[in-house]
N, C-alpha and C positions, 0 to 999 in steps of 0.2 A: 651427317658425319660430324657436323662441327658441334652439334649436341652430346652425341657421343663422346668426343673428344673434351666436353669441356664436363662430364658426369665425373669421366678418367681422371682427368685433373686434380676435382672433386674430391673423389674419392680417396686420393693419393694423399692430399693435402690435407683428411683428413684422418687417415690410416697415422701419417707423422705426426701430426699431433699427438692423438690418442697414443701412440707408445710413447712422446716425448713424457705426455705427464705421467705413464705407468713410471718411468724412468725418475723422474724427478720423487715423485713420492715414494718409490722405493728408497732413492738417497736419503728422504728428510727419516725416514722410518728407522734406515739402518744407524741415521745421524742422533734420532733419538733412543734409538734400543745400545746403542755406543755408549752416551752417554749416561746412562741409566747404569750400564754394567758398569762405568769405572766409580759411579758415586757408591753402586754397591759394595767395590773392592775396594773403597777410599780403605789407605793403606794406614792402620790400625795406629794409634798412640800410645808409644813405651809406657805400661804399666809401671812402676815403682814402688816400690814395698820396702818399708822398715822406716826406720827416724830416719830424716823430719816430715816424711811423706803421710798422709794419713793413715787410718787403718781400713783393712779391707776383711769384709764379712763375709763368709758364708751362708748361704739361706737353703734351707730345705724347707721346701714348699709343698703339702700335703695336702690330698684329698680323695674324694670316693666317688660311684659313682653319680654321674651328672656335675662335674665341679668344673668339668675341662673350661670352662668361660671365666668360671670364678679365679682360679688358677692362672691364666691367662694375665686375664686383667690385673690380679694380686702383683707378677710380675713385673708387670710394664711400669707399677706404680712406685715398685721398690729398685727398676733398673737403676745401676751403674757399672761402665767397664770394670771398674778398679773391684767389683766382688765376682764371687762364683754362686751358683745356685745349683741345685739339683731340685727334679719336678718331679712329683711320684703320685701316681694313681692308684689307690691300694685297688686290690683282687676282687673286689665288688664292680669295680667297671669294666666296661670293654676293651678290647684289644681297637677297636675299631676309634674308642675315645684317646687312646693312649698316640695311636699313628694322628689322629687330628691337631691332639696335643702339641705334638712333635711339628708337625707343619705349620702352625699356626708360630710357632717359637723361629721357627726359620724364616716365616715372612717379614721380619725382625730386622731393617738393612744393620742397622748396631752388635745386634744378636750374631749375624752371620760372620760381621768381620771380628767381633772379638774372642767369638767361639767360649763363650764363659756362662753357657746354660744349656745343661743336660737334661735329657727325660729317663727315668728311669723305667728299662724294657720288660724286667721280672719284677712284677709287683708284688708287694707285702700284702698279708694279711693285715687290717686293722680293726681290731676290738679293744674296749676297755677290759675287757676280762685277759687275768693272764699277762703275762708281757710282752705280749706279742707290738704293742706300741714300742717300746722298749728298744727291744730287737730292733726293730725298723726304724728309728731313729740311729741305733750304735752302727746298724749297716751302711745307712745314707751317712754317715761321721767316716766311717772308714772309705768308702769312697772317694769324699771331699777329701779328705787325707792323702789320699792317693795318685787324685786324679789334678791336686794344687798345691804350689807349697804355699805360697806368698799370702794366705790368708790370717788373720788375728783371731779372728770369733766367728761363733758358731749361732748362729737365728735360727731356731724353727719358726714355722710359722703355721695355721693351717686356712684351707683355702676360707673359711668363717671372717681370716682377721683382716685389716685394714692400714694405712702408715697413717700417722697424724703428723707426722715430719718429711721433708726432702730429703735422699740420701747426701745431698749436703751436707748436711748436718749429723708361781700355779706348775702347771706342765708346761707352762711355755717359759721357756729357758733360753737365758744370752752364755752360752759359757765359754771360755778362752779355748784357744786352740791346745795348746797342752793340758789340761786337764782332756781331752778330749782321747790324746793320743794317750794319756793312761790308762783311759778307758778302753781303748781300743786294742790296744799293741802288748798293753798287760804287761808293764814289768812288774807287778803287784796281783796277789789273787783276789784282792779285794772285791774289784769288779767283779771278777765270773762268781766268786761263792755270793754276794749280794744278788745278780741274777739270778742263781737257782731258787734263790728265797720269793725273791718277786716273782718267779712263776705261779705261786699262787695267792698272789697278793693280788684283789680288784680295784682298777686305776693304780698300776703298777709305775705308769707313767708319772703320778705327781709326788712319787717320793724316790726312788729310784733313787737318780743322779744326787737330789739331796740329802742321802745315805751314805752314797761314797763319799761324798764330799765331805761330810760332817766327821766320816768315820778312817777319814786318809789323815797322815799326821804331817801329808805336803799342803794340803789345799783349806784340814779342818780354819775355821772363821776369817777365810780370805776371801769369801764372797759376802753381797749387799744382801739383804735381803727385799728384794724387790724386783718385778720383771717387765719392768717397763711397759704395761700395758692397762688400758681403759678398761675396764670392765665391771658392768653393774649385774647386781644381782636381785632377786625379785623377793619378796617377804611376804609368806615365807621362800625361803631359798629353793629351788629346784637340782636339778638333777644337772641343766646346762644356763649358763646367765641372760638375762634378759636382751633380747634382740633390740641393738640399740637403730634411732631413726634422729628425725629431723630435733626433735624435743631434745635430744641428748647432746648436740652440738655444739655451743655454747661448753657446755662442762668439761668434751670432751676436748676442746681446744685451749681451755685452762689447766687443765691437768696435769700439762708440764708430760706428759706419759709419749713414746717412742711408736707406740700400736695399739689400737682398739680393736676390741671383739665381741659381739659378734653381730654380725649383719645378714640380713635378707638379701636374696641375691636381686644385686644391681635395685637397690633401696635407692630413694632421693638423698638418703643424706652422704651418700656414697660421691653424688654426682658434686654436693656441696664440698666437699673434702678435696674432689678431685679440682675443681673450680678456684677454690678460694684460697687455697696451703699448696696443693703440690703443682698449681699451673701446669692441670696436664691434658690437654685434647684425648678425643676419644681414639681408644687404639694408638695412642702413642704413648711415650717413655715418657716418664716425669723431667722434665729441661732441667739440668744444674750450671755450674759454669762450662762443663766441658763439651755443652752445644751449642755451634756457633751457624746454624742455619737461622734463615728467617722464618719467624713464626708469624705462619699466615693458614688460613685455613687449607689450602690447596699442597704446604711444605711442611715437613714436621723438622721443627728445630733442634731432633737428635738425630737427622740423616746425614748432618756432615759432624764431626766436633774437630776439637783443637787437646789441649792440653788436658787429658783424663787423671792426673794428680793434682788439678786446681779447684776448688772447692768454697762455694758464697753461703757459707750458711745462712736461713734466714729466721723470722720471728722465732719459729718455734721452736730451730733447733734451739736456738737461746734460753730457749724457757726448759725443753732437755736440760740441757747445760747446768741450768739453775737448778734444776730437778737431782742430777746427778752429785751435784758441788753437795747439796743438801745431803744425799742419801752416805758420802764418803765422808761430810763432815760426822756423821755419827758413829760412821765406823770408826775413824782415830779415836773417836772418846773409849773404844773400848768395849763397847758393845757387840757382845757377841751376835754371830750368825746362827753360831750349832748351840743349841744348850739342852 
């Protein structure tokens, strides 16, 4: 009996335990799934827009199918709250890349609370024949248009290009927010009758915009000529420019230029870019001033921030800077844009 009695005992003593610690590790569980949801929802920092706060950019970020990584990563390297983006997949890839897209953009703690990165659900066609580039750039404008006010400028970008700068600090084109909405909203028929023309113009995209532009008597020789970007080309020239790597590096971090193009997906010199200029781990947002986590490998130092209108530029925006002071000092002399 008193065997029995002490198995019962036993058994009892250890019946309480075993639910004491189910008990306990469900608190640390729900203690850590708690905590994790409120860093999620850390409660977003007042955007500000216009003087004396910085500018904020829009980025249309393109590509085809098999890009959704490139795209991805293009993102996280140009994130900051203070801009809006639109992500688009043209009609060559899958619906199945476009939902992954979409999910990968929400696993984003930054992404989620500032709600300032769309995927576009009805894809465009893209060819250089025709204007179908065209199109699909004035559509992704009219959206941003619609879908923000608070922005200045307009980035394309496509998933090829790369940043040689922190947001700190050809076809591809920076253009202002009002020329944009002329284009769009049409109080001028200038646009739409230039369009019909480019329908059958090949690589409609690298003259388009600098048609209206040349041929508007708002906007004619109000822009640089220059578009802020790296790019070599190969001798003789080709058809698309030389895929640049580690050997380019060097050149492309003097250049004083805003973006480089074009890259091999997830190239070494990719990893050097992300390493050396934009301090960015992998799968994380490039850190500016407005993240104030500790950067360690296990935290990413834009899952918490502070003030998303404070801004550290660093080397190379400087050298932007230096790039840009240059390109405006030759506009006051007079020199035209359109001729």
């Amino acid at each position: 009996m008193a065997g029995a009695e002490k198995k019962k005992w036993l058994f009892t003593i250890f019946s309480a335990a075993f639910v004491s610690l189910l008990i306990f590790l469900s608190v640390i569980s729900v203690f850590i799934a708690s905590s994790t949801l409120i860093s999620a929802r850390q409660f977003p920092s007042l955007v500000r827009y216009g003087a004396p706060h910085p500018p904020a950019f829009a980025y249309y970020i393109s590509g085809g199918r098999g890009h959704k990584d490139r795209i991805v990563r293009l993102l996280l390297a140009v994130y900051h709250p203070r801009n809006r983006y639109l992500l688009h997949l043209g009609s060559d890839a899958t619906e199945e890349e476009r939902v992954q897209l979409a999910q990968a953009v929400r696993g984003v703690v930054s992404v989620r609370a500032f709600g300032n990165v769309d995927v576009m659900g009805k894809p465009d066609a893209q060819t250089y024949m025709g204007a179908s580039n065209v199109a699909a750039m004035l559509r992704a404008a009219a959206v941003l248009l619609r879908i923000d006010s608070g922005w200045d400028w307009f980035i394309n970008l496509s998933a090829m290009d790369y940043p040689l700068i922190t947001q700190d600090g050809s076809p591809w084109l920076t253009l202002s927010r009002s020329f944009l909405e002329f284009c769009v909203l049409g109080w001028d028929n200038l646009p739409r009758t230039l369009l019909m023309y480019f329908t059958n113009v090949i690589l409609s995209q690298e003259g388009y915009f600098h048609s209206v532009i040349c041929n508007s008597a708002e906007f004619q020789n109000k822009t640089v000529n220059a578009d802020l970007r790296y790019v070599v080309w190969d001798n003789p020239p080709k058809m698309e420019p030389h895929f640049l790597n580690y050997t380019d590096y060097d050149q492309m971090v003097q250049s004083g230029a805003a973006f480089a193009r074009q890259f091999q997906k997830d190239d070494a010199v990719l990893n050097m870019i992300d390493s050396r200029i934009l301090k960015r781990g992998h799968n994380r947002a490039t850190p500016g001033a407005w993240c104030t986590g500790r950067n360690s490998w296990w935290m990413d130092p834009c899952s918490k921030w502070g003030d998303v209108n404070v801004i550290n530029p660093g080397p190379e925006a400087e050298k932007l800077g230096d790039s840009m002071k240059r390109l405006l000092d030759d506009w006051k002399l007079g020199l035209k844009s359109c001729k």
